[in-house]
N, C-alpha and C positions, 0 to 999 in steps of 0.2 A: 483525777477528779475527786476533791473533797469538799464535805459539806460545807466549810468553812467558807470556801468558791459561793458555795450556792448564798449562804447565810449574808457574805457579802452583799449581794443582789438586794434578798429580802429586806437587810437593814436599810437600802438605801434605799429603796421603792417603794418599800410597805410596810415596814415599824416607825411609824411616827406617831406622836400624839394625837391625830385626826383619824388614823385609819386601825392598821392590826398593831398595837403594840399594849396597849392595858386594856384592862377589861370593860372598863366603863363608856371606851369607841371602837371595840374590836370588833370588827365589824365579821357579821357570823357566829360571834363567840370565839373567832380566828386572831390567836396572838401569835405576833410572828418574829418579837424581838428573840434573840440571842438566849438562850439556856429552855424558851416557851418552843419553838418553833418545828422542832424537829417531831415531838411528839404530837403536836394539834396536826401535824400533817401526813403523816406515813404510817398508812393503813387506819385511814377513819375516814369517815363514811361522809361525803360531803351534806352539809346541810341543802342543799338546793336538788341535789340530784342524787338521794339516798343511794340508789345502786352503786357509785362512781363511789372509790374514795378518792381522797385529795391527792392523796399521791399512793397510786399500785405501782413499787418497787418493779421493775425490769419491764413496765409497760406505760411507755409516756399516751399512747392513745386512749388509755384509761383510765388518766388522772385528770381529775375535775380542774385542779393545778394547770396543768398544761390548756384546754379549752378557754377557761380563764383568761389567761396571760396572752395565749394566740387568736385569742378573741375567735375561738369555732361553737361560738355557745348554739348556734342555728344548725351544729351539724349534729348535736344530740337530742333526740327525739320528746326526751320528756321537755326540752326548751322550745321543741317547734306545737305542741300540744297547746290545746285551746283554752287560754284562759293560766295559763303556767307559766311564772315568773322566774328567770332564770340568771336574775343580775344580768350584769354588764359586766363588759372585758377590765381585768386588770392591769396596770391599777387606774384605778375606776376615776375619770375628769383628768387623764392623762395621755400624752401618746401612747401607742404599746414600746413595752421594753427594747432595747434596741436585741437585733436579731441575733448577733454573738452571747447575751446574754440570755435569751428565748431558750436557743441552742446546747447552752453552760446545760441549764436544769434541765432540757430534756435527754440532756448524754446523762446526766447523775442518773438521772429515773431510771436510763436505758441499764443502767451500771448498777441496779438494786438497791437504789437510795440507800449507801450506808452512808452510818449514824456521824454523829460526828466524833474527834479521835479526843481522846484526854489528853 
């Protein structure tokens, strides 16, 4: 399992000029092209759900990341709360990811989301 697996994913789903890849549509302040993506994600704090970060290495059920993508935004509390907005599943005016790919990044996460290699 390497990031490069994952980054695959992300570049095809989610860095594009509409969504996570510059600043000026990243949507979140989430950039998620190639050389951005690793650090806006692993161990930071989601903006939607401050306790969650986006991705807790060796814990996929406590990555914002993961809810996201598996579309369980309903199964974290601060999203079932009154009046708290909690986005939509990623990526957002899409199917979900297909389920081998769901699967890729949550074995990474499960695997202590290491970095990517030089």
């Amino acid at each position: 399992m390497t990031y490069a697996a994952v980054q695959a994913v992300l570049t095809r789903a989610c860095a594009f000029s509409s969504c996570h890849f510059t600043m000026a549509r990243a949507g979140a302040g989430l950039r998620l092209g190639e050389g951005d993506s690793y650090a806006a994600l692993v161990r930071v704090a989601s903006t939607q759900v401050p306790r969650l970060m986006r991705v807790q290495p060796g814990d996929p059920a406590a990555s914002w990341l993961m809810h996201k993508i598996d579309n369980t935004l309903s199964a974290v509390a601060e999203c079932q709360a009154a009046g708290n907005t909690c986005g939509t599943s990623m990526p957002e005016r899409s199917d979900l990811l297909p389920a081998a790919e769901r699967d890729l990044i949550r074995r990474w996460i499960a695997a202590g989301a290491p970095g990517p290699t030089p």
